[in-house]
Structure formats: structure tokens, C-alpha cells
N, C-alpha and C positions, 0 to 999 in steps of 0.2 A: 347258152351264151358261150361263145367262144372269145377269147383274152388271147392274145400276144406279149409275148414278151422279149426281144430281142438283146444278143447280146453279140458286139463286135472283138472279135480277138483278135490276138496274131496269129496264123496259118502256124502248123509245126511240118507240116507237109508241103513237098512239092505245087507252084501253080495250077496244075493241072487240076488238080483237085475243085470238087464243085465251092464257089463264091457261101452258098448260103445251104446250111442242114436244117430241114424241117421236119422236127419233133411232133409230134400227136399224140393221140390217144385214138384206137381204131375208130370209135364211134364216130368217128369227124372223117372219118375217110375221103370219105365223097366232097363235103368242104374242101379239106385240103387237099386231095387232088386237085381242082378247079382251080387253090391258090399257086401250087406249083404249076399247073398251065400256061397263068397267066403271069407269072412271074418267067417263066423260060420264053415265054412271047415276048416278055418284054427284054429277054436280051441278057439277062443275067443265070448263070449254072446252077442247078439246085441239087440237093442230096434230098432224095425221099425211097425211103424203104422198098416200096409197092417196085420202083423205077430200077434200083440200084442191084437189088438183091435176087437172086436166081438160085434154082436149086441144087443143091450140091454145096452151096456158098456155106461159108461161119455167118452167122447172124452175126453173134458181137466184133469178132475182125471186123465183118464191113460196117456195123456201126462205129466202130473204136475209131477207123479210119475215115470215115467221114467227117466223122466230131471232129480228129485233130487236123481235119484235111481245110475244114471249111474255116471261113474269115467272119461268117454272122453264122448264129446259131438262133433261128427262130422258133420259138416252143410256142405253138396255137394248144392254149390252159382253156382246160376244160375245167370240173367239178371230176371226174373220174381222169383224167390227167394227174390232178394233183394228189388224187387219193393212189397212184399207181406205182409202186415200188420202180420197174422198170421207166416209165415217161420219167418220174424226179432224178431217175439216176443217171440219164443221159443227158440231161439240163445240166444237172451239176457238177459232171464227170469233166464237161467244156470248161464249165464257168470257175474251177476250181487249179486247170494248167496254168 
């Protein structure tokens, strides 16, 4: 079962930065891919890991920046989402500025 949980903040970032960060948990990968597909089809900028991040990058910089970058912060909760030090700490790292 996959759960959502959205939360809308204020940008601390520049517009340019993606509208909506989407949170996971690997196992949903292939899901959420799909959901950012069809969320950027439909017109809106998304932050997702797989898209954003290249080698050589900081993982947590380009997560750090995404979270403060983006305006929704959507976390697809899983059962191992929630159990995941990493996935609760980029939920809460947003919902907490």
C-alpha cells in the first residue's frame, strides 16, 4: 500500500527550483517514477532523486536543496518509508523550516 502525504510550504529558494519534492522509499521506485511522469506531463516541475542527482553530486546538498527549494513536499509512506531513518528525516527536515 502506498499513502501520501502532502505538505505545502514557503520556497526558501529561488523559483526556479522544482514546484513539488517527491520523497520514497526505493521499493516504490517504479511507482513513483510513473507518479513523477505523469505529474511533469501534467505541467508541473518535480524533484525526484533517480532525475536530479548525478555522479559526482552531494546526495544530501542536492537533497537539502530540493526540500528548501520546493513549494509541496510529497512523501509516497510506505511500511518501510516509515520505518526509514533517511525517508522520516527528509519529511521532517521540510515540515519543520
Amino acid at each position: 500500500m502506498l499513502l501520501a502525504m502532502i505538505v505545502i510550504t514557503q520556497s526558501q529558494q529561488p523559483s526556479a527550483s522544482p514546484d513539488i519534492f517527491i520523497s520514497y522509499q526505493w521499493d516504490k521506485q517504479r511507482e513513483v517514477t510513473a507518479l513523477y511522469n505523469k505529474l511533469t506531463g501534467l505541467g508541473y516541475s518535480c524533484w525526484l532523486d533517480v532525475m536530479q542527482i548525478g555522479g559526482g553530486d552531494s546526495l544530501y546538498e542536492k537533497i537539502d536543496s530540493g526540500i528548501r527549494g520546493c513549494r509541496v513536499l510529497l512523501a509516497c509512506i510506505t511500511r518501510r518509508f516509515a520505518l526509514s531513518p533517511s525517508c522520516r528525516s527528509e519529511t521532517f527536515h521540510r515540515v519543520e523550516q
